[in-house]
C-alpha positions as CSV (number, residue, x, y, z in Angstrom):
1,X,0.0,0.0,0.0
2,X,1.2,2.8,-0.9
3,X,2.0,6.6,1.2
4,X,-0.6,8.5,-0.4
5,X,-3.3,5.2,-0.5
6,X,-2.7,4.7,3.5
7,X,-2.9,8.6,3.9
8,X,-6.6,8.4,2.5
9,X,-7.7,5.2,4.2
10,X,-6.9,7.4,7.7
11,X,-8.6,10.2,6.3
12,X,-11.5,8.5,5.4
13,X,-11.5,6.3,8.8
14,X,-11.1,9.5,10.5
15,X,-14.4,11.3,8.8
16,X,-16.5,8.5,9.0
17,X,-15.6,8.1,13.0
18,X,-16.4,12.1,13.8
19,X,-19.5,12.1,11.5
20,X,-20.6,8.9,13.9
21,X,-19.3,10.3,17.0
22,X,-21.8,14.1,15.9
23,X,-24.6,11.6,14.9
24,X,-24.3,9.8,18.5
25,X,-23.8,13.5,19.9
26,X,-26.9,15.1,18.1
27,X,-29.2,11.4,19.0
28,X,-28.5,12.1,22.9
29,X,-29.7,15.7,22.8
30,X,-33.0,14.6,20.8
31,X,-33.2,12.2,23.4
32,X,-32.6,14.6,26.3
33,X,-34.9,17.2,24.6
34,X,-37.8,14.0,24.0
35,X,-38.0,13.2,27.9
36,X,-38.4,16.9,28.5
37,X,-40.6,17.6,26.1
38,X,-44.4,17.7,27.5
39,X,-46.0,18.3,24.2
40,X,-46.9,15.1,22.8
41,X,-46.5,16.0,19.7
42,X,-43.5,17.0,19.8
43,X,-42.5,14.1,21.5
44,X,-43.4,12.0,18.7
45,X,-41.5,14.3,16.0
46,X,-38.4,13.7,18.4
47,X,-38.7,10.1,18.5
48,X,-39.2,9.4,14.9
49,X,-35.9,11.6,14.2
50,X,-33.9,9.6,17.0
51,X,-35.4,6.2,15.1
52,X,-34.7,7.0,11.7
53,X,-31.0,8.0,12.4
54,X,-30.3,5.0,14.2
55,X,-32.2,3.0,11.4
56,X,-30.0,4.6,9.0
57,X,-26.9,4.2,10.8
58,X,-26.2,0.7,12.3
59,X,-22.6,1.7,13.6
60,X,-23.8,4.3,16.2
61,X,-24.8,1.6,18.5
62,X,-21.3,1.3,20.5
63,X,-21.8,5.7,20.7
64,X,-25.3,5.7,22.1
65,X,-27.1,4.4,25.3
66,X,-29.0,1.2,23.8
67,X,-31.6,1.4,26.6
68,X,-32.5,4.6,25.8
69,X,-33.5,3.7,22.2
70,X,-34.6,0.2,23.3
71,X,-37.6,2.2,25.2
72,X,-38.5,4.5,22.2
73,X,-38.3,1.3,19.7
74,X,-40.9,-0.2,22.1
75,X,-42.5,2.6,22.6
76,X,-43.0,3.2,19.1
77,X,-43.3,-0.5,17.9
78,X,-40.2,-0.5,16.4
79,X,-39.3,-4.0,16.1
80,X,-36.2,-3.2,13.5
81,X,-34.1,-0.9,15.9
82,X,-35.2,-3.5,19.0
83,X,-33.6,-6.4,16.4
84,X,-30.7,-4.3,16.1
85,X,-29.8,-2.7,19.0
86,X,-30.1,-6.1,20.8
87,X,-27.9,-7.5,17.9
88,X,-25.2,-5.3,18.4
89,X,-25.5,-5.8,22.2
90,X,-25.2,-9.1,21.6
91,X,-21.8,-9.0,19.8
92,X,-20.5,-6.6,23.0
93,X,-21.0,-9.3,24.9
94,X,-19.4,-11.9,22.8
95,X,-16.1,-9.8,22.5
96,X,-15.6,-9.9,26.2
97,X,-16.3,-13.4,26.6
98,X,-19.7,-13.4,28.0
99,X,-21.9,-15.9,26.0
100,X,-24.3,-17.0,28.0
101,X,-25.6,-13.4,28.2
102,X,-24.8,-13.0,24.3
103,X,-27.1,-16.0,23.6
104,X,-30.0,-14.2,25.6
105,X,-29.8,-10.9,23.7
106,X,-29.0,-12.7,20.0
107,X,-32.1,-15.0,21.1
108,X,-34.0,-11.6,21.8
109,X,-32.4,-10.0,18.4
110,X,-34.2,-13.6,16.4
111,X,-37.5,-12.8,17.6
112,X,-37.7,-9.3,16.6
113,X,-36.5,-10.6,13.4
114,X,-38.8,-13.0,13.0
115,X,-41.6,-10.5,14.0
116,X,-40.8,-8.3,10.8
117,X,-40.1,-11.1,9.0
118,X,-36.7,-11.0,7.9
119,X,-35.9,-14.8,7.6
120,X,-32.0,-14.2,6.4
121,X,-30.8,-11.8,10.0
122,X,-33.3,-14.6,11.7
123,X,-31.0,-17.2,10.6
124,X,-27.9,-15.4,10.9
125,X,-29.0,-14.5,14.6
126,X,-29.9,-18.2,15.0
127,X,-26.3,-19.2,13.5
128,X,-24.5,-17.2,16.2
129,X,-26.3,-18.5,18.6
130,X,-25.0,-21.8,17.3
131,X,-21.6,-20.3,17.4
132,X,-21.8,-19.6,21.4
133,X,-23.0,-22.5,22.0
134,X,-19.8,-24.2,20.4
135,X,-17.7,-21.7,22.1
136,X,-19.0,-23.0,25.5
137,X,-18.4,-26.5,24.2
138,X,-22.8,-27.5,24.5
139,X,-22.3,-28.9,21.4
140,X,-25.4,-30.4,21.5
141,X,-27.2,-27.4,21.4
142,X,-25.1,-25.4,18.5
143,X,-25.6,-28.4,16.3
144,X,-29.1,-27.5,16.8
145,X,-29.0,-23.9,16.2
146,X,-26.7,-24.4,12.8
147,X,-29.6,-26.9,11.7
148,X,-32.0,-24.1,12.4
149,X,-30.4,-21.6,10.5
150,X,-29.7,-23.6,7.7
151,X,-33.4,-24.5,7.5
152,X,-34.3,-21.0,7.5
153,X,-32.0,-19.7,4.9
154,X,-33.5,-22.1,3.1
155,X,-36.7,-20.5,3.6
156,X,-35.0,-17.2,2.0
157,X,-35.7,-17.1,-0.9
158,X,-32.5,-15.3,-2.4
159,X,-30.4,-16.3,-5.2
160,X,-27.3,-15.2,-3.3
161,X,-28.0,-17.1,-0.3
162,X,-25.4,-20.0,-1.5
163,X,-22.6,-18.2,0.1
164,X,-24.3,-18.1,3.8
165,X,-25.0,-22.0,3.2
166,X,-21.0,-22.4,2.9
167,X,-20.4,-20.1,5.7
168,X,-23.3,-22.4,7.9
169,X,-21.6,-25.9,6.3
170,X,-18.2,-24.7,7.5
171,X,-19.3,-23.9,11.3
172,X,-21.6,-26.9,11.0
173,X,-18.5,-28.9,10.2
174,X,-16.1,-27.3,12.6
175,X,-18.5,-28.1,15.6
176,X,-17.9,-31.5,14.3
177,X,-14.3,-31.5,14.2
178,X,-14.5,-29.9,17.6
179,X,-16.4,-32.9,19.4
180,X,-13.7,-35.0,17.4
181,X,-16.5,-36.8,15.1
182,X,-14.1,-36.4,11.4
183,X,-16.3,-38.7,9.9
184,X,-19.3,-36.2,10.7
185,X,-17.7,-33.0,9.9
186,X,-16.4,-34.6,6.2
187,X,-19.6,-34.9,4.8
188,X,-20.7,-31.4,5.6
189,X,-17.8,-29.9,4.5
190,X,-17.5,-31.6,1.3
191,X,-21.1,-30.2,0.7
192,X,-19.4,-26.6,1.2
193,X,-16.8,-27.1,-0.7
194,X,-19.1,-28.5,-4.1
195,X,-21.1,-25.1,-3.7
196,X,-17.8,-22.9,-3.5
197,X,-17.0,-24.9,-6.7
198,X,-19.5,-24.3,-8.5
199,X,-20.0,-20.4,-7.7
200,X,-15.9,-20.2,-7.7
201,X,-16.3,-17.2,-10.4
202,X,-19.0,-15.3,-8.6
203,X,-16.6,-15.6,-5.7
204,X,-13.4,-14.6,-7.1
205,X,-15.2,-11.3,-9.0
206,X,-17.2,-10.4,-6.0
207,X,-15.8,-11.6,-2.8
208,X,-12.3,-12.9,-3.3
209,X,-11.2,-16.6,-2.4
210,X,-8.7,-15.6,0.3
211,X,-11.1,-15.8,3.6
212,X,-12.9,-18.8,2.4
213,X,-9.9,-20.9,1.2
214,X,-8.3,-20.0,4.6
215,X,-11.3,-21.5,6.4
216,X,-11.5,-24.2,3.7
217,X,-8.0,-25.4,4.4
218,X,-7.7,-24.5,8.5
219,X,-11.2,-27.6,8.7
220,X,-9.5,-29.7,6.5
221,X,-6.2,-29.7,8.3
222,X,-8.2,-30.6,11.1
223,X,-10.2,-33.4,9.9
224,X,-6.6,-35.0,8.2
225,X,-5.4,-34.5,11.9
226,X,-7.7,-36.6,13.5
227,X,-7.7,-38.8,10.7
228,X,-3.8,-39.4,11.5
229,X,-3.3,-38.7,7.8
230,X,-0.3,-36.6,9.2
231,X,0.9,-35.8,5.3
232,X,-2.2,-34.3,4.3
233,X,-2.8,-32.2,7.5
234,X,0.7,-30.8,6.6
235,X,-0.3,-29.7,3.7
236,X,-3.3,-28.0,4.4
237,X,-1.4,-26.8,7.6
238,X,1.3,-24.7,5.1
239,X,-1.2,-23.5,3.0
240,X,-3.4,-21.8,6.2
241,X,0.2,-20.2,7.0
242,X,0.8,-19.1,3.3
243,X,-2.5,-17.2,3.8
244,X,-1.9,-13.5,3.3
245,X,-4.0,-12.7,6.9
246,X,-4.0,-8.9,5.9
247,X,-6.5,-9.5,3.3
248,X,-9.3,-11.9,5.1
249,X,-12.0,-10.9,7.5
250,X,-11.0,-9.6,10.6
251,X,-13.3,-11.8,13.1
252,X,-11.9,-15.1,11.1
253,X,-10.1,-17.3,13.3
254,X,-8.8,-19.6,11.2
255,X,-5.3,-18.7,10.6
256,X,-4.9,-18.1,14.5
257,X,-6.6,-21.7,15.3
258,X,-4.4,-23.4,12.6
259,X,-1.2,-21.8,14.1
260,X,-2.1,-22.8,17.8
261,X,-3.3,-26.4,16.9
262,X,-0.2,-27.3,14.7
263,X,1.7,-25.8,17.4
264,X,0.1,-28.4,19.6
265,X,0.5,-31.0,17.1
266,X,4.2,-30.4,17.3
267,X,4.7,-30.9,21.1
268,X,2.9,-34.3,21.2
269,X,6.1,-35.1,18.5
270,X,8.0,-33.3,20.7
271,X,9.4,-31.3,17.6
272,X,9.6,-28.1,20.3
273,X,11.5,-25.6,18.0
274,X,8.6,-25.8,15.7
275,X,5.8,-25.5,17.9
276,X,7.6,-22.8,19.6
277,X,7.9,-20.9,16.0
278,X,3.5,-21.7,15.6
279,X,2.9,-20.8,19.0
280,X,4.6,-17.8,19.0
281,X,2.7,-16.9,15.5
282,X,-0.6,-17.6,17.3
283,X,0.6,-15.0,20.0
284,X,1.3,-12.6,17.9
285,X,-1.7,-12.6,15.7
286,X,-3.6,-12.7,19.0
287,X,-1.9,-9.4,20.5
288,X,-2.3,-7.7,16.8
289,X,-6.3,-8.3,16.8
290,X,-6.1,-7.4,20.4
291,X,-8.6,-10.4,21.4
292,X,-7.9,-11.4,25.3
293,X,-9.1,-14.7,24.5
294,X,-7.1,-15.5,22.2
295,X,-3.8,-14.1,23.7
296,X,-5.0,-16.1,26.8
297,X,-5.0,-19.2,24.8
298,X,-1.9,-18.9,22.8
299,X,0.8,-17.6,26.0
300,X,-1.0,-21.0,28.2
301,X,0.6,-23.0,24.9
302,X,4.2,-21.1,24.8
303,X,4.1,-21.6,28.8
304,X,3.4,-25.3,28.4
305,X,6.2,-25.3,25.7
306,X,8.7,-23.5,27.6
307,X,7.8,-26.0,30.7
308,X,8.3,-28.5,29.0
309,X,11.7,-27.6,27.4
310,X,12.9,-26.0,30.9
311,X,13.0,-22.7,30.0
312,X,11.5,-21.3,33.1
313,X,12.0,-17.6,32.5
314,X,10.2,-17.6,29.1
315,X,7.8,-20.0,30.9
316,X,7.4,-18.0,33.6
317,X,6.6,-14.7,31.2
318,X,3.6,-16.3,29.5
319,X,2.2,-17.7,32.7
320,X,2.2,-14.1,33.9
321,X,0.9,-13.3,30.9
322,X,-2.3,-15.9,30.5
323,X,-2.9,-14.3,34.3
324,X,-3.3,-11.3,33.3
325,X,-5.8,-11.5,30.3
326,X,-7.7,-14.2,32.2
327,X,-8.2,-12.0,34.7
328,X,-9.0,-8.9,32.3
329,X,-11.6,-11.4,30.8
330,X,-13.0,-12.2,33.7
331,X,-13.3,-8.1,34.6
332,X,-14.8,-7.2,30.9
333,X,-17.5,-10.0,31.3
334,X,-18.6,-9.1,35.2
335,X,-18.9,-5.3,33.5
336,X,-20.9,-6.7,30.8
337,X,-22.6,-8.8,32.6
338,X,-24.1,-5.8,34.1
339,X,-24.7,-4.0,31.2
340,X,-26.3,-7.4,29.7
341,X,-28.4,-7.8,32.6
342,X,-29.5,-4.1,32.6
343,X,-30.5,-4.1,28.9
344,X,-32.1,-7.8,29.1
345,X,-34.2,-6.4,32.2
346,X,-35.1,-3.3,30.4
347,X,-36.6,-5.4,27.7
348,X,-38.8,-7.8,29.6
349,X,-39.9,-5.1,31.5
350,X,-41.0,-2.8,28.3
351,X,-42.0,-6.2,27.0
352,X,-44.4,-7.2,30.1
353,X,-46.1,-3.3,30.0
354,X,-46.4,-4.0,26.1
355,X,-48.3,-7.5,26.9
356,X,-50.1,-6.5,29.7
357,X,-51.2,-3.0,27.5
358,X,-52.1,-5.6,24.8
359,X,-54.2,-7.7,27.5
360,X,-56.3,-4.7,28.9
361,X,-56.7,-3.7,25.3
362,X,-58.1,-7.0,24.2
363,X,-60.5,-7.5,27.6
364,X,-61.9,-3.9,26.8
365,X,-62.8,-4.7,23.0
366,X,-64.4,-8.0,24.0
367,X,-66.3,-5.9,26.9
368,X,-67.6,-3.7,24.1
369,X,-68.7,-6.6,21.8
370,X,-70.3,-8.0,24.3
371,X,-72.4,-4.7,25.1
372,X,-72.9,-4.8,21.4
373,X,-74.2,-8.4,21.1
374,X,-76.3,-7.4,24.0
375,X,-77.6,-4.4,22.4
376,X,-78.5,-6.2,19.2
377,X,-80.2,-9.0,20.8
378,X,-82.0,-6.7,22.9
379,X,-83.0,-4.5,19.3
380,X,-84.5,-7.8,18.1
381,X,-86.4,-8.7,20.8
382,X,-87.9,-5.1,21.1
383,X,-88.6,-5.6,17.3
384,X,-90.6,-8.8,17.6
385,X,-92.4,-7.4,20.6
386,X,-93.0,-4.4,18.9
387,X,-94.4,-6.1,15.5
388,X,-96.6,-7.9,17.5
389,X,-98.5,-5.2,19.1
390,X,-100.5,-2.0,18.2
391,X,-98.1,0.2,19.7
392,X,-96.2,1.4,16.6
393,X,-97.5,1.7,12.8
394,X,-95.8,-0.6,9.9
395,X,-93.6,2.3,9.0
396,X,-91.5,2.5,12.2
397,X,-91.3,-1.6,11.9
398,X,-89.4,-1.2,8.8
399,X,-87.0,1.2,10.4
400,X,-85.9,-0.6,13.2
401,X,-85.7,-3.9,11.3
402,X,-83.4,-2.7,8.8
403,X,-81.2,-0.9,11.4
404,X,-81.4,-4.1,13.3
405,X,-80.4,-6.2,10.2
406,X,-77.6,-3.2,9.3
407,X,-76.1,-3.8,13.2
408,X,-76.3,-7.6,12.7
409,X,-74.5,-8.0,9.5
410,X,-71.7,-5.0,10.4
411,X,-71.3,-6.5,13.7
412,X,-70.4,-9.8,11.4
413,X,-68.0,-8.1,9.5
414,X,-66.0,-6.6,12.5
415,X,-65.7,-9.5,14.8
416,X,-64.3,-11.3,11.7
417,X,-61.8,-8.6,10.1
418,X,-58.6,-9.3,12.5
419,X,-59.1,-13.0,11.7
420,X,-59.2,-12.8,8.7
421,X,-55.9,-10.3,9.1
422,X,-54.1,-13.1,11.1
423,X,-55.4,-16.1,8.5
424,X,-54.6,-14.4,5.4
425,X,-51.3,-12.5,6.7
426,X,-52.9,-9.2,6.2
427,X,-52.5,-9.9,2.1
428,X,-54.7,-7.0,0.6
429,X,-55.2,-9.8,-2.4
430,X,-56.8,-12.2,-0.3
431,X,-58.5,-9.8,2.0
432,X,-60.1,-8.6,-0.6
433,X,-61.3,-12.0,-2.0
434,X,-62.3,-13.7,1.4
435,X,-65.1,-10.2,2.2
436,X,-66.0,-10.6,-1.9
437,X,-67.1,-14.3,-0.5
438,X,-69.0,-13.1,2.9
439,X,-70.8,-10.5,1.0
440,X,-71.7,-13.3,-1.8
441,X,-73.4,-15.0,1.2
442,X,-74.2,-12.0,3.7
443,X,-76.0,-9.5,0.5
444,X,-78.2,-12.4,-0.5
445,X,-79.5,-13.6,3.0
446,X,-79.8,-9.3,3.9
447,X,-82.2,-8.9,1.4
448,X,-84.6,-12.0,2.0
449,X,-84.5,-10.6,5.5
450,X,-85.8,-7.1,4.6
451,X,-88.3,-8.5,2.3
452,X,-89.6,-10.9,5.4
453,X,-89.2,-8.1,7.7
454,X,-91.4,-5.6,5.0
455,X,-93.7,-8.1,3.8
456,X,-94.9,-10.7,6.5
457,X,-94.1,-8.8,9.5
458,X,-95.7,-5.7,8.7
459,X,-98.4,-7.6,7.0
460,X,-99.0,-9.4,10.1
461,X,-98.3,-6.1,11.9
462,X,-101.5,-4.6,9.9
463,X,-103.8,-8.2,10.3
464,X,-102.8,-7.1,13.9
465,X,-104.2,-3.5,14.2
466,X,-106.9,-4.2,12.0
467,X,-108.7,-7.3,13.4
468,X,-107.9,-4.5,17.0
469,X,-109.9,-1.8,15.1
470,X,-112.4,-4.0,14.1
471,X,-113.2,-5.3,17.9
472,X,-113.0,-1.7,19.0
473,X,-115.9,-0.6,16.2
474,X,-118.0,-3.3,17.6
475,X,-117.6,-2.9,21.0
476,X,-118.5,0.7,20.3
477,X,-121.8,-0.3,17.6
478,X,-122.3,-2.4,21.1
479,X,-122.6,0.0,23.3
């Protein structure tokens, strides 16, 4: 790279930072200003300003208080932002370590998904989760989640959704390799491998082959491993360290899982110069991604080498050195675990108000249609009283049956509407069709209604008053 190219790249990192760091600056006044604010109105200009520029900005999250747009993304039924922002929070509490919280919160992250219906972040959330699992070595239950996710993106119904099955095939497989079970992981992986294959083109044009050939080769060292195929796992071994590591993702492990396994590989042979040289490379990939884990992991191996070779003073640096980070992990994940349990409460709680809202809600509307059934039961018994008697004329008949027919067939139509809306999925297509169908039926059965209600009840209604008028004539001829 060259003086002027790296000079740009800084620039550009540099902008993009500051115009982050005045978005996350401009969000907390609109905040401050929104809880202030008595004027609901306002309020709700405020809020849908906050939303939008988190919506459009998905790196602000580590500059903003999530809880504070948690609330307003429940507030406002927001269920992108709540998939997000528990996303993100998710992945904080991964980096330090803290899975069993990060599994909550990416659990949290699926269902929002799920809610607005975005089937590939569903999966990908579900995948993580399968990843955490692994990482806490339940291997039972990341198989599960991989299987999950795989399912789903199979649901998606996206052309380019072949490169997330190699991604899932590759965890799936490593899992596998993980619980030593080569003969499971082969399968899987060879299923990977056919699909990079055959979109190899799409992959070198778009993507580029070095990430995926470095994962490719760091599984397959490992299944040759355990295969005691030790020539083969040697040669997939030199081509993970050939990788240029520069140019691959920056959360892929593979290079540093090769180094520390070969390294390992080397002191059961006892060849100590070499798994000094591996461990050593796992170290310093470890301190240059600045992952505590991984630094922890790779000085325990170079203080189990240098024990074992009697170098006690090298030996005795790493020690102090896996001290140190395992106890700066075990710092970072107590303070995240606050922060995970604060967010995680925060959400139940808004969740619980939302459900119990949704409950009083629901017990009020069936209060009123009850009251309304009531009323239109009442209406019709009124009416047949009424056409019964000489208390009102034929015209006033027709008027309160058709209002009471009106009620009866509207009060239909809106005890079935969100039923219909949770059947059909709330298509306007099918909508549309299914309330063509009940007013086939309903428009038909109306009018042969009115027509009984004009012709034999106020026909009957008349025979009524007149054979009345008649026995009041004759009583008076009698008297």
């Amino acid at each position: 790279m060259t003086i002027k190219l790296k000079k740009l790249t800084i620039l550009v990192f540099m902008l993009f930072f500051g115009i982050s760091k005045l978005q996350a600056q401009r969000i907390d006044s609109l905040y401050n200003v929104y809880t202030k604010s008595s004027n609901q109105i306002q309020k709700d200009k405020f809020a849908k300003t906050i939303l939008h520029n988190v919506t459009s900005n998905r790196n602000i999250y580590d500059s903003i208080k999530i809880e504070n747009v948690i609330e307003l993304a429940q507030a406002y039924k927001n269920d992108t932002i709540l998939a997000n922002a528990t996303f993100f929070s998710a992945l904080n509490a991964c980096l330090v370590g803290d899975f069993p919280k990060a599994i909550a919160l990416m659990y949290k992250s699926s269902k929002y998904f799920e809610n607005i219906k975005d089937t590939f972040n569903q999966s990908f959330c579900i995948k993580e989760i399968g990843v955490y699992y692994r990482n806490l070595k339940n291997y039972k239950e990341a198989i599960n989640n991989y299987n999950r996710a795989i399912a789903l993106l199979k649901l998606y119904k996206d052309e380019d959704n072949w490169y997330m099955k190699i991604i899932y095939y590759q965890g799936l497989s490593r899992i596998y390799l993980e619980m030593q079970q080569p003969d499971s992981a082969y399968p899987i992986l060879q299923d990977a491998n056919l699909l990079a294959k055959k979109y190899n083109d799409t992959i070198i044009k778009y993507i580029g082959l070095d990430d995926l050939e470095l994962r490719f080769n760091n599984l397959y060292s490992n299944y040759y491993a355990q295969k005691k195929d030790t020539t083969l796992a040697e040669v997939y071994y030199k081509k993970c360290f050939a990788a240029n590591i520069d140019s691959v993702d920056e959360f892929t492990d593979s290079h540093f899982d090769a180094c520390l396994r070969y390294s390992q590989m080397k002191v059961a042979t006892k060849e100590y110069t070499t798994a000094i040289k591996y461990g050593t490379a796992a170290y310093d990939e470890a301190r240059k991604k600045n992952n505590k884990l991984f630094i922890a992991n790779s000085s325990e191996q170079l203080y189990k080498i240098f024990m074992a070779t009697q170098q006690k003073d090298s030996s005795l640096k790493y020690l102090q050195i896996y001290y140190t980070y395992t106890d700066s992990i075990k710092r970072a994940s107590a303070e995240n675990d606050v922060i995970s349990s604060s967010i995680l409460l925060h959400i139940d709680q808004l969740e619980q108000i939302a459900r119990d809202q949704e409950v009083k809600l629901k017990h009020q509307h069936n209060i009123q249609y009850a009251a309304i059934a009531v009323g239109i039961l009442t209406l019709l018994l009124l009416f047949f009283i009424f056409s019964n008697s000489i208390i009102v004329n034929a015209r006033t008949i027709e008027l309160i049956g058709t209002i009471a027919l009106l009620l009866v067939f509207e009060f239909i139509n809106l005890f079935i509407h969100p039923y219909l809306g949770h059947w059909l999925h709330e298509s306007p297509i099918l909508m549309l069709l299914a309330l063509v169908c009940i007013a086939v039926i309903i428009v038909p059965l109306h009018h042969k209604l009115e027509h009984y209600i004009k012709e034999k009840l106020i026909a009957k209604n008349n025979k009524i008053r007149l054979a009345n008028a008649k026995k009041t004539i004759k009583e008076l001829e009698h008297q």
